[in-house]
Each structure stands twice: as C-alpha cells, then as structure tokens.
N, C-alpha and C positions, 0 to 999 in steps of 0.2 A: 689683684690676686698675687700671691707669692710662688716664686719660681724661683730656681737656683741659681739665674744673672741677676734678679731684687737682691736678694739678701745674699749675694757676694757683692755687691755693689754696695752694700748698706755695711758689713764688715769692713770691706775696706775704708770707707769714710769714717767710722766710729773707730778701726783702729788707727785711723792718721790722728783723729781729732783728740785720742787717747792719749797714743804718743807727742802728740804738742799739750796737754795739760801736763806731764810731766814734766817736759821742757821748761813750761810758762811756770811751776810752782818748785821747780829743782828739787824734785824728786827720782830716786834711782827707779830700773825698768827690771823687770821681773820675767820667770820663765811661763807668766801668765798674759806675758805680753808676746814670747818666741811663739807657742801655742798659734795664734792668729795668723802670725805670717806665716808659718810652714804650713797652713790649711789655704792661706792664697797663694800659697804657688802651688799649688793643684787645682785648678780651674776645673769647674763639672765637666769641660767639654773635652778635655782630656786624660779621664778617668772614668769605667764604664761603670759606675755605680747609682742606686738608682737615687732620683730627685729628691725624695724624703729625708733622704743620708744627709744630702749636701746641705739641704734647707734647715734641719735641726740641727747640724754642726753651728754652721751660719748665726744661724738665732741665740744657740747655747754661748757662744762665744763673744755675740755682742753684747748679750745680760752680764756676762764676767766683765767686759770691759767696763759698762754701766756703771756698775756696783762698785770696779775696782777704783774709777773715778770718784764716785758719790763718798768714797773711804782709804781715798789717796794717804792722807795724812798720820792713819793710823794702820797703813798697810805698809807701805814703801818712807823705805828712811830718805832722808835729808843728803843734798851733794853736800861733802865736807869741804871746807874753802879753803 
C-alpha cells in the first residue's frame, strides 16, 4: 500500500538514479531536476499536511523524472568539452 515514507523513498531513489543517468550520458540538470529535491527536504513528518499531498507530489515527480530519462537526449543539451 502506498504511504508518504513509500513514495519519498521511491523519489529519492529514482531522483538519485536520475541524477547519475545524467552524469553516466553528460547531460546538463534542469529546474526539473531542483523541483525533487526542494520537495525532499520537506519530509511528511515535518509538515502538517495531509498524506494525499505528499503521495501525489511523490508519484507526480517520479513520472517527470521517468519521462525526463526515457527523453534525456532531446531534453537536456550535451557538457561542452
């Protein structure tokens, strides 16, 4: 069942695993990549809002990263060498 420690646990892994396909294919980071972390350093347990909020954040922001992956190459430009 999903709860708001699942799926902050599940963001943070999918935006670590994010941030290293950028590394791994030297691709620049975006403010779709800021987004994710400024939403994990507000932990559910630390903000009194209700489970629903945090869970759909959570979910809406892992699909962006997905997606942003699945279309790295024609989203985010190339490190210049």
């Amino acid at each position: 069942m999903l709860t708001p420690q699942t799926t902050y646990v599940a963001l943070l892994v999918v935006q670590a695993l994010h941030l290293l396909h950028h590394r791994i294919t030297r691709r620049h980071i975006s403010f779709a990549e800021v987004i994710p972390a400024v939403v994990l350093c507000v932990p559910h347990f630390v903000v009194a809002l209700p489970a629903w909020l945090f869970m759909g954040a959570h979910l809406t922001l892992i699909a962006i990263q997905i997606i942003g992956s699945l279309l790295i190459k024609k989203l985010s430009p190339e490190w210049s060498e």
